[in-house]
Backbone bond lengths (Angstrom), bond angles and torsions (degrees), N, CA, C in turn:
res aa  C-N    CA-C-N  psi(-1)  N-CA   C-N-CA  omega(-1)  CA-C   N-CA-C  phi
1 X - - - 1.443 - - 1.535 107.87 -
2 X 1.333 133.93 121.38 1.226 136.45 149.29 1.549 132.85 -62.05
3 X 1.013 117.81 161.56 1.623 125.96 -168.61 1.733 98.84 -64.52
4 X 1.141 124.07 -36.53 1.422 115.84 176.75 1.328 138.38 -107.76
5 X 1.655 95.09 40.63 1.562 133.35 172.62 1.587 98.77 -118.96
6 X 0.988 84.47 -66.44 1.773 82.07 173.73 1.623 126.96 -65.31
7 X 1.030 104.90 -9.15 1.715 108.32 167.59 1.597 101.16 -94.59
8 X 1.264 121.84 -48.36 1.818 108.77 165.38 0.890 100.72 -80.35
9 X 1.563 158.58 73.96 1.151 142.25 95.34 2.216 100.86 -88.24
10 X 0.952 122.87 -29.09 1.216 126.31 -152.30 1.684 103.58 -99.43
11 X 1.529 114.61 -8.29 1.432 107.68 -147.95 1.850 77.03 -103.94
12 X 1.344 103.62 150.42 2.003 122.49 -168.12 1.643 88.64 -174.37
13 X 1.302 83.36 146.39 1.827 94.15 168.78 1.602 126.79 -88.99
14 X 1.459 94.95 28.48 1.418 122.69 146.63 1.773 125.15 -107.80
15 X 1.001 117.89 9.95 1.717 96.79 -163.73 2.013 68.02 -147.35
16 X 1.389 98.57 133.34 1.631 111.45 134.57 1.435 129.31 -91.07
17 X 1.034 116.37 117.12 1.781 119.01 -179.69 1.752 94.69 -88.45
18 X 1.322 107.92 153.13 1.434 131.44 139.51 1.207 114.33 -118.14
19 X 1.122 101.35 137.43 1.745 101.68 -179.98 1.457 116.05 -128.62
20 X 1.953 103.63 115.35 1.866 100.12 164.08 1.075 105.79 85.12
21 X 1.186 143.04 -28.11 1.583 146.55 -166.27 1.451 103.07 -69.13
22 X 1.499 144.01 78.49 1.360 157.14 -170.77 1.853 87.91 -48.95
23 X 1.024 107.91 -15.07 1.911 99.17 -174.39 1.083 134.77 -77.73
24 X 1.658 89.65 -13.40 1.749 107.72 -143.22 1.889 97.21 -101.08
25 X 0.991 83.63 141.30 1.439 94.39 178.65 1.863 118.82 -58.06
26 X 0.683 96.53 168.01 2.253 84.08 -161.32 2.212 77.99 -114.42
27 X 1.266 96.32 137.00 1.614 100.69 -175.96 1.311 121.72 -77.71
28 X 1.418 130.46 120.63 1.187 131.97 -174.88 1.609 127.01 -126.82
29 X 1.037 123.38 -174.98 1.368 109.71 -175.33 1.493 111.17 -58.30
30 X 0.631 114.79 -50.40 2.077 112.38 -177.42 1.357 108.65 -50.18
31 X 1.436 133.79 -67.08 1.191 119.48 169.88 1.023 152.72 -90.26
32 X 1.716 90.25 24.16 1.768 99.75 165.68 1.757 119.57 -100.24
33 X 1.594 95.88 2.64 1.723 109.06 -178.31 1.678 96.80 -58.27
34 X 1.279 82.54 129.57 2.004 98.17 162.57 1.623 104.17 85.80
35 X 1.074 109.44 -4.88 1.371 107.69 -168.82 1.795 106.43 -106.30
36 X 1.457 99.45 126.10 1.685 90.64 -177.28 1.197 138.08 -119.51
37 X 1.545 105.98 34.32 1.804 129.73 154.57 1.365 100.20 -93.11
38 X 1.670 112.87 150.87 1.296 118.60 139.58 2.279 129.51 -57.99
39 X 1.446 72.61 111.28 1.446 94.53 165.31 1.486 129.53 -57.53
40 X 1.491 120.94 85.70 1.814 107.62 173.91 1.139 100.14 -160.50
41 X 2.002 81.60 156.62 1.256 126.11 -159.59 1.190 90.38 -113.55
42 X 1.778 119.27 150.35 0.940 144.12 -145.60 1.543 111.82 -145.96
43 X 1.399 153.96 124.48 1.298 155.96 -165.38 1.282 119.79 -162.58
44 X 1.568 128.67 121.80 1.151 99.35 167.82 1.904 102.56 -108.98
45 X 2.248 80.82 176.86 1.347 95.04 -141.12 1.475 123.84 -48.83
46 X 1.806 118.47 -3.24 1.031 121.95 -151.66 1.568 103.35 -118.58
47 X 0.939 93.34 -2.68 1.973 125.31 -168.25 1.608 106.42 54.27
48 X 1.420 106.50 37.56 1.576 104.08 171.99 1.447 105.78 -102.37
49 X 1.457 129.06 -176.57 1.422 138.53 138.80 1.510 127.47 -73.52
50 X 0.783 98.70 4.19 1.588 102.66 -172.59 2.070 95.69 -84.18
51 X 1.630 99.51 154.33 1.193 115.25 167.82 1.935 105.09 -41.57
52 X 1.567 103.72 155.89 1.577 114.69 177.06 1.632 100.86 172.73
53 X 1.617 82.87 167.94 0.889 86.23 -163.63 1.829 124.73 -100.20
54 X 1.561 95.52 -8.45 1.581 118.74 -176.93 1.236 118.32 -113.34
55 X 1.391 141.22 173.80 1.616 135.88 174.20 1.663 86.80 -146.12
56 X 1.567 93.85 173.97 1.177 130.24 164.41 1.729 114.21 -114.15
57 X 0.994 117.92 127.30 1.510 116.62 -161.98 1.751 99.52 -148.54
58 X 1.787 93.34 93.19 1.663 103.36 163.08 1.625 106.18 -89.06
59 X 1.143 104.30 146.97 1.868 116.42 -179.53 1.444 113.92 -129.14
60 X 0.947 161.06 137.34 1.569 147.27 145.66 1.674 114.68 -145.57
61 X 1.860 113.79 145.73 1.259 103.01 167.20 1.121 105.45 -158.37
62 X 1.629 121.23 172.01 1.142 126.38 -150.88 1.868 92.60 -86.46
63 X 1.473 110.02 128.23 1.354 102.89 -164.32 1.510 116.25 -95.76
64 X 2.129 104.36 -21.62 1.430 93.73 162.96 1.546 126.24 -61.49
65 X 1.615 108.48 -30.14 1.773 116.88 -158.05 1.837 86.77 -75.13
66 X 1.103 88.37 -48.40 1.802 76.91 -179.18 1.128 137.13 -47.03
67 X 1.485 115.07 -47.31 1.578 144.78 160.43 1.290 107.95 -45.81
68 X 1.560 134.02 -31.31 0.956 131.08 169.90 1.307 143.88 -70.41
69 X 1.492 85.75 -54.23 1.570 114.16 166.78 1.655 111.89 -74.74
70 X 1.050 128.11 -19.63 1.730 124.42 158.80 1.549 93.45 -75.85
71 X 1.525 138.49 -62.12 1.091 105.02 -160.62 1.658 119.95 -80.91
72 X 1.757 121.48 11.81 1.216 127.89 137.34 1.649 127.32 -51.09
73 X 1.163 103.58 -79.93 1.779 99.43 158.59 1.725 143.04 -34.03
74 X 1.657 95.02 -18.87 1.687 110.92 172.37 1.366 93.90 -90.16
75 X 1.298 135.31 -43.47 1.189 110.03 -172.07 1.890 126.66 -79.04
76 X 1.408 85.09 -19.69 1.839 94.85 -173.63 1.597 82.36 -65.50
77 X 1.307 128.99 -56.09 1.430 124.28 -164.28 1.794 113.26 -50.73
78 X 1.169 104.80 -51.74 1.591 113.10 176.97 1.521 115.04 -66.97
79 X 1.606 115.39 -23.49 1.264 106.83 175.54 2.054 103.18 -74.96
80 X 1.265 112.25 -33.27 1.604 94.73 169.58 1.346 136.35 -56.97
81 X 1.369 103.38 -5.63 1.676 115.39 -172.17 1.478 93.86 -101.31
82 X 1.373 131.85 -23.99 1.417 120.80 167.80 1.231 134.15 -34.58
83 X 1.265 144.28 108.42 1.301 149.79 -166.99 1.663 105.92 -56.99
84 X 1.449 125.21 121.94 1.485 136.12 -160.45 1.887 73.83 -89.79
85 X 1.605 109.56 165.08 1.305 142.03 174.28 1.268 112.40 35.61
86 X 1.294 123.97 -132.11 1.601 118.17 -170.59 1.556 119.32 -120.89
87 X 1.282 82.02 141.34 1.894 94.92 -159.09 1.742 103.47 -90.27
88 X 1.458 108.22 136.54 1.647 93.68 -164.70 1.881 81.74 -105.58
């Protein structure tokens, strides 16, 4: 698998990837506060580009904003199941 198989398998308009960039800071609790995609960094095992067979895979996210915003989305969902006009 190459690095840009594995970044389209991983890339959603929830998660920011970095990919391979030996520079980049690996994501951790501090700078994933406030932020409400999953944060990850991406490496493989040899820190080359070349084909392999392993990665390095940092992840992190802010777990209250998340918690929130899922339990925003549970409710928009449950408010559609609400019965419209009057219930006998």
């Amino acid at each position: 698998m190459q690095l840009s198989q594995l970044e389209a398998s991983l890339s959603s308009e929830h998660i920011d990837v970095i990919m391979g960039d030996a520079d980049a800071d690996v994501p951790n609790n501090l700078n994933t506060v406030g932020q409400s995609n999953v944060m990850a960094r991406v490496r493989t095992g040899d820190g080359s580009d070349a084909p392999t067979t392993h990665f390095w895979i940092w992840a992190s996210l802010d777990n209250l904003k998340f918690g929130a915003l899922n339990a925003i989305a549970c409710a928009q969902e449950l408010s559609k199941l609400r019965p419209q006009g009057k219930v006998q």
